[in-house]
N, CA, C and O atoms as a Maestro MAE file, in Angstrom:
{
 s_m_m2io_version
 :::
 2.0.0
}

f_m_ct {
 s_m_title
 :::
 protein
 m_atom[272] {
  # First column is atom index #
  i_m_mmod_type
  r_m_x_coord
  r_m_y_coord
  r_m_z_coord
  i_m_residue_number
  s_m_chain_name
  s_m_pdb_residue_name
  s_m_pdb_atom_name
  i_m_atomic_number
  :::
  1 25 -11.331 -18.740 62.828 1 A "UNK " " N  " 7
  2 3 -11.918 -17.695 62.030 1 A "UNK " " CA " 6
  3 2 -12.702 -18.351 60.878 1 A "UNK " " C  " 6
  4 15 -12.305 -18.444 59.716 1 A "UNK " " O  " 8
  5 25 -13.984 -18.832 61.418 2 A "UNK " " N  " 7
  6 3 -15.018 -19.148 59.916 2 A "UNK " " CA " 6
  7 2 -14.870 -18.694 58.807 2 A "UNK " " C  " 6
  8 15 -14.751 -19.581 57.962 2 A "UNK " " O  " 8
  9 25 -14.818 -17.542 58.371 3 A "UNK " " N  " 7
  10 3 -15.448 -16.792 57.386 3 A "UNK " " CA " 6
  11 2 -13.756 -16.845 56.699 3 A "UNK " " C  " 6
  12 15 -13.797 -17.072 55.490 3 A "UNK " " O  " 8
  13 25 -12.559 -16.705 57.163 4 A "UNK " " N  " 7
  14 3 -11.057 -16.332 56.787 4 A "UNK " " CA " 6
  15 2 -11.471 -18.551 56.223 4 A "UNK " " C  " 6
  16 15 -11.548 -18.656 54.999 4 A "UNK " " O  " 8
  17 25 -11.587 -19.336 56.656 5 A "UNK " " N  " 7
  18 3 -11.928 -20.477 56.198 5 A "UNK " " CA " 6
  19 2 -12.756 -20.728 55.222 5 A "UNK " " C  " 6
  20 15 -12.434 -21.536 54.351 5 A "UNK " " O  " 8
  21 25 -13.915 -20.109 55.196 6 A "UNK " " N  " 7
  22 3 -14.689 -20.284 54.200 6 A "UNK " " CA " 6
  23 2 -14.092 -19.376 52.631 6 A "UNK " " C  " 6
  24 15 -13.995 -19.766 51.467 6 A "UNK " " O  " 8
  25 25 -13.835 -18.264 53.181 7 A "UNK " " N  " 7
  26 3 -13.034 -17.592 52.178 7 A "UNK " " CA " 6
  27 2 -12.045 -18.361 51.460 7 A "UNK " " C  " 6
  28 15 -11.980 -18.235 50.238 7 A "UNK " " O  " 8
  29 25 -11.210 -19.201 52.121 8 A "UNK " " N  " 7
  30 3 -9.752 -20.064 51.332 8 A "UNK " " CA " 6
  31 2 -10.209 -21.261 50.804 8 A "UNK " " C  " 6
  32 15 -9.815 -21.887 49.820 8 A "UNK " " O  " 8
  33 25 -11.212 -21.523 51.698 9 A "UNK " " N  " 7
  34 3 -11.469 -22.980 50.960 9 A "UNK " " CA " 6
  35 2 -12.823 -23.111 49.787 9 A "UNK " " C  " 6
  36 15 -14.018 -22.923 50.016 9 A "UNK " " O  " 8
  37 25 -12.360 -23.383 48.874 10 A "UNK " " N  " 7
  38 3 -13.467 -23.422 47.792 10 A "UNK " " CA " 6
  39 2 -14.293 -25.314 48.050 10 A "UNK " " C  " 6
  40 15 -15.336 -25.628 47.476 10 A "UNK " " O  " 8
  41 25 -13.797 -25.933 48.657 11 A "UNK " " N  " 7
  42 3 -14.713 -27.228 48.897 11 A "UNK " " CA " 6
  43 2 -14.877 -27.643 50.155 11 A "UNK " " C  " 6
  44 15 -14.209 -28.647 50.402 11 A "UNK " " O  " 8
  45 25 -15.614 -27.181 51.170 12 A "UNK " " N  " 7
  46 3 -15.932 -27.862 52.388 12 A "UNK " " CA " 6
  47 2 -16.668 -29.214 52.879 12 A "UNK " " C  " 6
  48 15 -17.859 -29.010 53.114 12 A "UNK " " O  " 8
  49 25 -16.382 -30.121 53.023 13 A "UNK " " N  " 7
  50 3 -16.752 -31.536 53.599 13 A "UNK " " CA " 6
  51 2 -16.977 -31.619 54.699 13 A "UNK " " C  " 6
  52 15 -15.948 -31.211 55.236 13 A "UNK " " O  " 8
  53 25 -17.970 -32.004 55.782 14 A "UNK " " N  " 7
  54 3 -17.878 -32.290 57.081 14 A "UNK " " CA " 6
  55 2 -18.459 -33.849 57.370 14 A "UNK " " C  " 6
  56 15 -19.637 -34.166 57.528 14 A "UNK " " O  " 8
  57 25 -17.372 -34.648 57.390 15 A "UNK " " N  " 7
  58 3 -18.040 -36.246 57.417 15 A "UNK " " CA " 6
  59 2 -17.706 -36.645 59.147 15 A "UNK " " C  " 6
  60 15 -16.839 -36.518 60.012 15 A "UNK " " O  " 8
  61 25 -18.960 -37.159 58.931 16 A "UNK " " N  " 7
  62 3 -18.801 -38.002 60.371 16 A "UNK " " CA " 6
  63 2 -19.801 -39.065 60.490 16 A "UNK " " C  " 6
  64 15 -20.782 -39.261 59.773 16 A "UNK " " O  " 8
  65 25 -19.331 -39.820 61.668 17 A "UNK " " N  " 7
  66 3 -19.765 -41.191 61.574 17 A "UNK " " CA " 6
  67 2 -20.940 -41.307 62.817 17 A "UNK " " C  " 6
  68 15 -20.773 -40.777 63.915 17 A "UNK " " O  " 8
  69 25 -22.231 -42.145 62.422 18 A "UNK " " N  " 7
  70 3 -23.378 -42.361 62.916 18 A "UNK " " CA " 6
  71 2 -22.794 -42.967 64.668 18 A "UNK " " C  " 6
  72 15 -23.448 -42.857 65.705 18 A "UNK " " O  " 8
  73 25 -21.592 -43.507 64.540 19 A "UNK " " N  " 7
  74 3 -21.745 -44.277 65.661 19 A "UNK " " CA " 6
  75 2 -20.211 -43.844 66.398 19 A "UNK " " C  " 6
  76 15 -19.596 -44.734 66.986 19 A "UNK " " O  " 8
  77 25 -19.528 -42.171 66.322 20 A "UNK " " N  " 7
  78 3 -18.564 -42.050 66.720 20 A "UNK " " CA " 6
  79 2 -18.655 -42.365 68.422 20 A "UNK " " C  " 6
  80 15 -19.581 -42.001 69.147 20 A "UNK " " O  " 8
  81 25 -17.754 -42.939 68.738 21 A "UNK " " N  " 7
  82 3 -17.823 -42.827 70.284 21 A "UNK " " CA " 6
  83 2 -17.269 -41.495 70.819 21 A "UNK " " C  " 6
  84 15 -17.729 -41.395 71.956 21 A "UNK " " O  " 8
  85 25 -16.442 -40.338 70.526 22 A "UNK " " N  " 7
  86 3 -15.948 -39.478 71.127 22 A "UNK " " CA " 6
  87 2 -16.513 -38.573 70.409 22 A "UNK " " C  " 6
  88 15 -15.845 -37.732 71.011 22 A "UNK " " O  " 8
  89 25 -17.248 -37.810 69.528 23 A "UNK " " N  " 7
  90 3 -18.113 -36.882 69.240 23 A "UNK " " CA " 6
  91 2 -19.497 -37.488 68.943 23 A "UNK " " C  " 6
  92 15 -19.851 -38.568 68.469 23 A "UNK " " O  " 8
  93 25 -20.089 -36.503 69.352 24 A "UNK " " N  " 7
  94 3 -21.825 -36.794 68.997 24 A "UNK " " CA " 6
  95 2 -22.021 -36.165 68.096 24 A "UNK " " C  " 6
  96 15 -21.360 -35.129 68.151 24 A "UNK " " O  " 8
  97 25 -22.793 -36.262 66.982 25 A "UNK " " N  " 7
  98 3 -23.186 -36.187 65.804 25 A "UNK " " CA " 6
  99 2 -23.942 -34.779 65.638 25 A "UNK " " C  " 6
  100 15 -24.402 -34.377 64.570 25 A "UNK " " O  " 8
  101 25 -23.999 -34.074 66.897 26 A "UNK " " N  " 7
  102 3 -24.491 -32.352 67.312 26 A "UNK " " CA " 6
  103 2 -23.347 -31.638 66.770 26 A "UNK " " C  " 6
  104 15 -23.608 -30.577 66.202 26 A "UNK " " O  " 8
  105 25 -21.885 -32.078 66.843 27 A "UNK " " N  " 7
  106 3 -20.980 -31.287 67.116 27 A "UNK " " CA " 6
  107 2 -20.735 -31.037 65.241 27 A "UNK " " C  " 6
  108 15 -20.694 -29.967 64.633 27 A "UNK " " O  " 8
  109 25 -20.606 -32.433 64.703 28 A "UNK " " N  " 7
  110 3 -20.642 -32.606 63.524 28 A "UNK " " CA " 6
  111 2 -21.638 -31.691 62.434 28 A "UNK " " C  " 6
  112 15 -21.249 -31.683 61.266 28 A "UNK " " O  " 8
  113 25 -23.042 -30.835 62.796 29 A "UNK " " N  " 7
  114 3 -23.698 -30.397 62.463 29 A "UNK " " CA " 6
  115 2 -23.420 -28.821 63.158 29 A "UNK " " C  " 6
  116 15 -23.608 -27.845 62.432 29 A "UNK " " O  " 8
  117 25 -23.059 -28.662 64.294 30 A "UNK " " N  " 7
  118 3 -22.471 -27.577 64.558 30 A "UNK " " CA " 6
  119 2 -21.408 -27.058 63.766 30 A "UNK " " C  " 6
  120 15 -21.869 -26.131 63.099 30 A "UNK " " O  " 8
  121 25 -20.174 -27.229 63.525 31 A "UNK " " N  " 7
  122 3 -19.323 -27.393 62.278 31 A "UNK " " CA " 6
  123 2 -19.487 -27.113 60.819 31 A "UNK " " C  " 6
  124 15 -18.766 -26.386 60.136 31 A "UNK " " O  " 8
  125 25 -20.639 -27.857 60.401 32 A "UNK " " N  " 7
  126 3 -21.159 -27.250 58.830 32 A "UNK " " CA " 6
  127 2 -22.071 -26.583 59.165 32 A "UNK " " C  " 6
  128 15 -22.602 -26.162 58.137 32 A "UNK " " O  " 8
  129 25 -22.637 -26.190 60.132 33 A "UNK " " N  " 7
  130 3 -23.134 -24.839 59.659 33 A "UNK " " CA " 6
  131 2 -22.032 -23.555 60.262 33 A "UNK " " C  " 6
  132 15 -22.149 -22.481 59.672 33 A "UNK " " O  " 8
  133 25 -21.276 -23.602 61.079 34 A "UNK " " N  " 7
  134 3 -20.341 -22.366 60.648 34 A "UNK " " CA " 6
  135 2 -19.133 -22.446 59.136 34 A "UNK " " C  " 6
  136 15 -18.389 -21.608 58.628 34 A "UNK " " O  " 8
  137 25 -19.402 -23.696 58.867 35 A "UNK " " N  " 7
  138 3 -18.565 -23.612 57.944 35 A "UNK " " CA " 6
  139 2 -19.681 -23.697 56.125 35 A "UNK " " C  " 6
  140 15 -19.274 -24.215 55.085 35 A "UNK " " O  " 8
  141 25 -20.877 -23.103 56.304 36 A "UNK " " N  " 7
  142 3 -21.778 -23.183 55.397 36 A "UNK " " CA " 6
  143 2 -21.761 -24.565 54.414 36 A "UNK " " C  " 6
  144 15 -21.826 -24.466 53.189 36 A "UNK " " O  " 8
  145 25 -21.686 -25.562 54.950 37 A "UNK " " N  " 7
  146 3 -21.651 -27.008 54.595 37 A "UNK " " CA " 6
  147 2 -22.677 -27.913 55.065 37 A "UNK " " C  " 6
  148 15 -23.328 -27.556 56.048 37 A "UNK " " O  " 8
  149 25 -22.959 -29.174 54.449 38 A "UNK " " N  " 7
  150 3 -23.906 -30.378 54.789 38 A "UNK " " CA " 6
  151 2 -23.066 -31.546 55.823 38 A "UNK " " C  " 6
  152 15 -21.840 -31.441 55.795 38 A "UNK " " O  " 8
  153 25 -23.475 -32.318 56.458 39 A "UNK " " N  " 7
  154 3 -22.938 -32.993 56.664 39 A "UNK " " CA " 6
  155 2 -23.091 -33.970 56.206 39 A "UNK " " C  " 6
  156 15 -24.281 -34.186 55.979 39 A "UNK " " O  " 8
  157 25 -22.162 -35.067 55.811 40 A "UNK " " N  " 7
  158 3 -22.115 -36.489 55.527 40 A "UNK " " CA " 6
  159 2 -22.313 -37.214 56.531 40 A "UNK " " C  " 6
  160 15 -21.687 -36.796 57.505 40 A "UNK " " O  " 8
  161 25 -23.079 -38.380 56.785 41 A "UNK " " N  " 7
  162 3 -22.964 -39.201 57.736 41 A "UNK " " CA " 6
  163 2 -22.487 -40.685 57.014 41 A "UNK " " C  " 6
  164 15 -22.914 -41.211 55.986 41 A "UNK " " O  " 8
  165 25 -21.523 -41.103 57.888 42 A "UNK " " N  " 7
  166 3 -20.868 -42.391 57.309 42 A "UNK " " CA " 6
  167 2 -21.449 -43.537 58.578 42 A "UNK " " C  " 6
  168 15 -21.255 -43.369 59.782 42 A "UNK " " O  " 8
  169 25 -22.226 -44.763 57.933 43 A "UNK " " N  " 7
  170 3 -22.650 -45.343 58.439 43 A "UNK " " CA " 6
  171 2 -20.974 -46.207 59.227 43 A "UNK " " C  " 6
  172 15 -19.929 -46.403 58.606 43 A "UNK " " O  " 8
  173 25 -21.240 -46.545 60.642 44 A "UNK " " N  " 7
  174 3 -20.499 -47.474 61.535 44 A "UNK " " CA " 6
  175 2 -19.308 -47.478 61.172 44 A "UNK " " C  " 6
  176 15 -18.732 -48.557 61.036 44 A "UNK " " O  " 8
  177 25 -18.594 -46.156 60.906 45 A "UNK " " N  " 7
  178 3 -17.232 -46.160 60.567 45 A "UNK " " CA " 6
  179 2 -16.537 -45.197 62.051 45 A "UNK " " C  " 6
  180 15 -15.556 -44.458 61.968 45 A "UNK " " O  " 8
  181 25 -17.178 -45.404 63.080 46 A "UNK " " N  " 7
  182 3 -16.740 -45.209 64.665 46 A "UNK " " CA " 6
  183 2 -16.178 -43.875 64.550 46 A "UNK " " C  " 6
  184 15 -16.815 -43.005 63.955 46 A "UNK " " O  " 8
  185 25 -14.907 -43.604 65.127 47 A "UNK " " N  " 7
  186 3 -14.379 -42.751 64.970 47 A "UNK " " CA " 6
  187 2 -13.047 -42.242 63.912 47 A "UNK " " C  " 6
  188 15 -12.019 -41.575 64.028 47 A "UNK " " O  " 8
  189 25 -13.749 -42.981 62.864 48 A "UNK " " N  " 7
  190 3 -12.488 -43.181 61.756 48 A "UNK " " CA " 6
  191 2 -11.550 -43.158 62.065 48 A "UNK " " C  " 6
  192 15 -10.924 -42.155 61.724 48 A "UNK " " O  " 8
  193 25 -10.737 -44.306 62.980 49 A "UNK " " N  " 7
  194 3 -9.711 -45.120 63.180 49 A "UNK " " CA " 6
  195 2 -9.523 -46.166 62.942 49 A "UNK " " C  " 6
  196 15 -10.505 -46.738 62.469 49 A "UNK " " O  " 8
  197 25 -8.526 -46.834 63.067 50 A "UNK " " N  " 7
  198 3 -8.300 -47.989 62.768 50 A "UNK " " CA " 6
  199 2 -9.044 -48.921 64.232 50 A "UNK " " C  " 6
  200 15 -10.035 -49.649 64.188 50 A "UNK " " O  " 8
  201 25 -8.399 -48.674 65.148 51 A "UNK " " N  " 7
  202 3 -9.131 -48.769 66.337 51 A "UNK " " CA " 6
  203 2 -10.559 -49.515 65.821 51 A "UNK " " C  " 6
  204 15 -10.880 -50.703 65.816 51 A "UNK " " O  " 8
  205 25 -11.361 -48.152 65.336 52 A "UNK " " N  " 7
  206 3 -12.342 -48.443 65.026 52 A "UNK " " CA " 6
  207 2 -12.934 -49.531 63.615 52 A "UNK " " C  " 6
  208 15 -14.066 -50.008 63.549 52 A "UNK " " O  " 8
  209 25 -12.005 -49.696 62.757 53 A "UNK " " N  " 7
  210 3 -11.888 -50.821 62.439 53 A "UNK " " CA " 6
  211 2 -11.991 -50.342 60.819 53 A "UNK " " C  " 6
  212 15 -12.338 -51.034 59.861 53 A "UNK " " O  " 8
  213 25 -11.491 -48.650 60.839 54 A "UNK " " N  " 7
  214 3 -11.871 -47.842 59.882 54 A "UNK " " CA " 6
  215 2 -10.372 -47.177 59.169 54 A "UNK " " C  " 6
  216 15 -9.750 -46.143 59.413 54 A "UNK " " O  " 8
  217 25 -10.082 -48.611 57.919 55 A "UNK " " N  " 7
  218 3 -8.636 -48.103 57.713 55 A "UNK " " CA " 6
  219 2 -8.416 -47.613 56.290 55 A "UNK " " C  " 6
  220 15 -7.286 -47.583 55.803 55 A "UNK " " O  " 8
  221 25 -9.718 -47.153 55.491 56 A "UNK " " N  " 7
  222 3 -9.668 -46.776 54.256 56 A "UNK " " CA " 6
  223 2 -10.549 -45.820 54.202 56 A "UNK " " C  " 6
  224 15 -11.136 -45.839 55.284 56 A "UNK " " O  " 8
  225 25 -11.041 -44.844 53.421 57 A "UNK " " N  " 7
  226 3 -12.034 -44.109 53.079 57 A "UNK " " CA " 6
  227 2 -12.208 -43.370 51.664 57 A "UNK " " C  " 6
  228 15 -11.781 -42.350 51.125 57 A "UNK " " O  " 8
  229 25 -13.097 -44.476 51.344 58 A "UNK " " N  " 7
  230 3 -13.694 -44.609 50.341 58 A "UNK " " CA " 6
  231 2 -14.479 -43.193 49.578 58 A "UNK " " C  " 6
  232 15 -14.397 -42.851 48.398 58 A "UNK " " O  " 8
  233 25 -15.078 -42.681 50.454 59 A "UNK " " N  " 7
  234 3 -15.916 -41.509 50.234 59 A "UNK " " CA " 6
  235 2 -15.105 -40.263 49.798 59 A "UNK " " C  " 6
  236 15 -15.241 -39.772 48.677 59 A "UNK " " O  " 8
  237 25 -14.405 -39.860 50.568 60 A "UNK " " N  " 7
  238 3 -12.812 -39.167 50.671 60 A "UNK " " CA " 6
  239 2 -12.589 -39.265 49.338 60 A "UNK " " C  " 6
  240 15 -12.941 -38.405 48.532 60 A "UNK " " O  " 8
  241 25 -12.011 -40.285 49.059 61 A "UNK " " N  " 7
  242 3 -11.441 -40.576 47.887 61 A "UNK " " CA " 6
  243 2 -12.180 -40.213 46.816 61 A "UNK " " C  " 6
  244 15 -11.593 -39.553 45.959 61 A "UNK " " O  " 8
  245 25 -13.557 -40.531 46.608 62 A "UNK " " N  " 7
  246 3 -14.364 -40.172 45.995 62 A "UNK " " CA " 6
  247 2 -14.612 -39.206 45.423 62 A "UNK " " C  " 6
  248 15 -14.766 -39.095 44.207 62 A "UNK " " O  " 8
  249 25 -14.750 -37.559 47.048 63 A "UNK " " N  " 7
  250 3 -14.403 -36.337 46.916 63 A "UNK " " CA " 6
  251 2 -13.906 -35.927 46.095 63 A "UNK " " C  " 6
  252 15 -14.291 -35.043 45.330 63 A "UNK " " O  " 8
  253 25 -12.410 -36.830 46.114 64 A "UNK " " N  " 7
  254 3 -11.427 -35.700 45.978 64 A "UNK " " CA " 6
  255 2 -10.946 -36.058 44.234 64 A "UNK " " C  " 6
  256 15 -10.233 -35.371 43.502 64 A "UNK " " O  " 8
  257 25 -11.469 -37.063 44.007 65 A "UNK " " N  " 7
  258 3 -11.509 -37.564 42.756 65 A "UNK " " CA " 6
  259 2 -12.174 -36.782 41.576 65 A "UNK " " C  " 6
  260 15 -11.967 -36.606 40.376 65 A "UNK " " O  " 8
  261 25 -13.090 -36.399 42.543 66 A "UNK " " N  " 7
  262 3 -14.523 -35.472 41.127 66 A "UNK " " CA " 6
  263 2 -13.725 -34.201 41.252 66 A "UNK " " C  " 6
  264 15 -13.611 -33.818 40.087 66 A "UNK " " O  " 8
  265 25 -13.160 -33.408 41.974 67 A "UNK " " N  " 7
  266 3 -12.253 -32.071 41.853 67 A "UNK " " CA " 6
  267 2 -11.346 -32.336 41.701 67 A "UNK " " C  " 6
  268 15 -10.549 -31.630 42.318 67 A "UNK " " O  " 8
  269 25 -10.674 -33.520 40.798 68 A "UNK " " N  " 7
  270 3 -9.695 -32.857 39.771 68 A "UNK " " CA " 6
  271 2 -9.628 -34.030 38.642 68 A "UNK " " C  " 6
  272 15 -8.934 -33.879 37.636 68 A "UNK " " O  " 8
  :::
 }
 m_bond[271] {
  # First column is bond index #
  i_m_from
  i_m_to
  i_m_order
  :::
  1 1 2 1
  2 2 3 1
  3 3 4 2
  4 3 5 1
  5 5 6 1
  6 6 7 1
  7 7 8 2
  8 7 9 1
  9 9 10 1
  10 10 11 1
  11 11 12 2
  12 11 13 1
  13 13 14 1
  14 14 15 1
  15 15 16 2
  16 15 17 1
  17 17 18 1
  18 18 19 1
  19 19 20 2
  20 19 21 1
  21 21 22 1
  22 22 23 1
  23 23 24 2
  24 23 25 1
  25 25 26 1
  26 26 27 1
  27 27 28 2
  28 27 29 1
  29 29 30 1
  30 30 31 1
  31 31 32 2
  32 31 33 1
  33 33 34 1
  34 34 35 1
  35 35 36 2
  36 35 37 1
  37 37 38 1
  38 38 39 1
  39 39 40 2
  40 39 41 1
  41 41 42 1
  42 42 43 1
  43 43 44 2
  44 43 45 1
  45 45 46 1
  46 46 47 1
  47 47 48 2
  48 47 49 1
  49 49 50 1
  50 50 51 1
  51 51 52 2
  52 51 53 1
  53 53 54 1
  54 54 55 1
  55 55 56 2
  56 55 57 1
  57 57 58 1
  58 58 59 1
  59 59 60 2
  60 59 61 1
  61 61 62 1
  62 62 63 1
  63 63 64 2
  64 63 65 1
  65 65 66 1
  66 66 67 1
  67 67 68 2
  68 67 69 1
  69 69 70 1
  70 70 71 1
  71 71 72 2
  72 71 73 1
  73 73 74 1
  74 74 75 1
  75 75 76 2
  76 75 77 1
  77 77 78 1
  78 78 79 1
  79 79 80 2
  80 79 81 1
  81 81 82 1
  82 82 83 1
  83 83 84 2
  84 83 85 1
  85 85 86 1
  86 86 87 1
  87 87 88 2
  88 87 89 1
  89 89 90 1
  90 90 91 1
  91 91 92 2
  92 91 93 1
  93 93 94 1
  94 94 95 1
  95 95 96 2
  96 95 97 1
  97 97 98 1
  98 98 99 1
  99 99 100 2
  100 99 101 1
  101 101 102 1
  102 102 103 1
  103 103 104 2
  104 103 105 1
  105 105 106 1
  106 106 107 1
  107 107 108 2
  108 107 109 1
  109 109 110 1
  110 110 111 1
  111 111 112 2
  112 111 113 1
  113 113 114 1
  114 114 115 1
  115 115 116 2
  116 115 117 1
  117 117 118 1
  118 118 119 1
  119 119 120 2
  120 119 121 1
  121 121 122 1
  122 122 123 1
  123 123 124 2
  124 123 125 1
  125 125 126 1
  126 126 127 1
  127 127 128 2
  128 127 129 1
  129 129 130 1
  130 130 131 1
  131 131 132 2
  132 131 133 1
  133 133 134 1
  134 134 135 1
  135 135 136 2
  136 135 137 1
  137 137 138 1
  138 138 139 1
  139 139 140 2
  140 139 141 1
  141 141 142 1
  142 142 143 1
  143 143 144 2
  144 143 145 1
  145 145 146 1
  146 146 147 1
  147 147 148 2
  148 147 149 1
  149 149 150 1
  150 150 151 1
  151 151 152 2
  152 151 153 1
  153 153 154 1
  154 154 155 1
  155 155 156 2
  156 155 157 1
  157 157 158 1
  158 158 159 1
  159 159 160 2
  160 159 161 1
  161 161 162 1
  162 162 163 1
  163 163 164 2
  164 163 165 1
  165 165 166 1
  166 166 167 1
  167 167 168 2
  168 167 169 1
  169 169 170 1
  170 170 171 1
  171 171 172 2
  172 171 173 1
  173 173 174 1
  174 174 175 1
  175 175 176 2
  176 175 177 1
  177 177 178 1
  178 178 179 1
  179 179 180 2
  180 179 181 1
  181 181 182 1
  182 182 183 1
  183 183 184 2
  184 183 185 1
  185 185 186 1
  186 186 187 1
  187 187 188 2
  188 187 189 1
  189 189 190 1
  190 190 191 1
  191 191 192 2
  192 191 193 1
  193 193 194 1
  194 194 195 1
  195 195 196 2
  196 195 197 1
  197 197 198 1
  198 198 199 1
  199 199 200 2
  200 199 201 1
  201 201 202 1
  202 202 203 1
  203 203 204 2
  204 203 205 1
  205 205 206 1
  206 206 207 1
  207 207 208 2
  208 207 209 1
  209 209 210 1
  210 210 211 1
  211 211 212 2
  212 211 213 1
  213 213 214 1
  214 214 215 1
  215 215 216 2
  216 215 217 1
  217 217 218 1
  218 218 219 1
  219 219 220 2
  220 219 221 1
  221 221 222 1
  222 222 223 1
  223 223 224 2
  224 223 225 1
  225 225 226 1
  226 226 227 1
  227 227 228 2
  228 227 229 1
  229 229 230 1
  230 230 231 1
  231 231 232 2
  232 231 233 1
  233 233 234 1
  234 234 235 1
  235 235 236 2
  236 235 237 1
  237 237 238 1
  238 238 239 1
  239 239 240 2
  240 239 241 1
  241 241 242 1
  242 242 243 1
  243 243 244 2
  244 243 245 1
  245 245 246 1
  246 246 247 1
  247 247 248 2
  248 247 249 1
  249 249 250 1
  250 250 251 1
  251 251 252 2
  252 251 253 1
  253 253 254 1
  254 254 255 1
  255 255 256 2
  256 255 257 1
  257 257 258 1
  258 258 259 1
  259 259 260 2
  260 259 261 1
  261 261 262 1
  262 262 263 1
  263 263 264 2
  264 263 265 1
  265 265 266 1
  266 266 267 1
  267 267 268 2
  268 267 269 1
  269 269 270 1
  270 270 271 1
  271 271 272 2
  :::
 }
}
C-alpha cells in the first residue's frame, strides 16, 4: 500500500547500486516513483553485500545523521 507508506513515513530513501547484479537499476526507479522519492545511485557497491564487497554504508549513515 504506497500511499498507507508514504503517509507513515516522513523520509523516503531509495539507494541502489550502478552495478547490482540481481536488480536492474529500472526497478530501483520504479520504487521512488511510487514511493514519491529520487533515487540515489551508489557507485560499485554491487548488491550491498558483503559478498559484494559492501560491508559499511557510509551514505546511510549520513542520512540518518542529518534527521536527528
Amino acid at each position: 500500500n504506497w500511499e498507507k507508506i508514504k503517509e507513515n513515513c516522513q523520509n523516503v530513501y531509495v539507494f541502489h547500486s550502478d552495478n547490482d547484479e540481481y536488480n536492474g537499476l529500472e526497478k530501483a526507479y520504479q520504487l521512488a516513483e511510487k514511493l514519491n522519492t529520487q533515487v540515489i545511485v551508489v557507485k560499485n557497491a554491487g548488491h550491498f553485500n558483503t559478498k559484494s564487497g559492501y560491508t559499511t554504508f557510509p551514505l546511510l549513515l549520513e542520512k540518518i545523521k542529518a534527521l536527528i
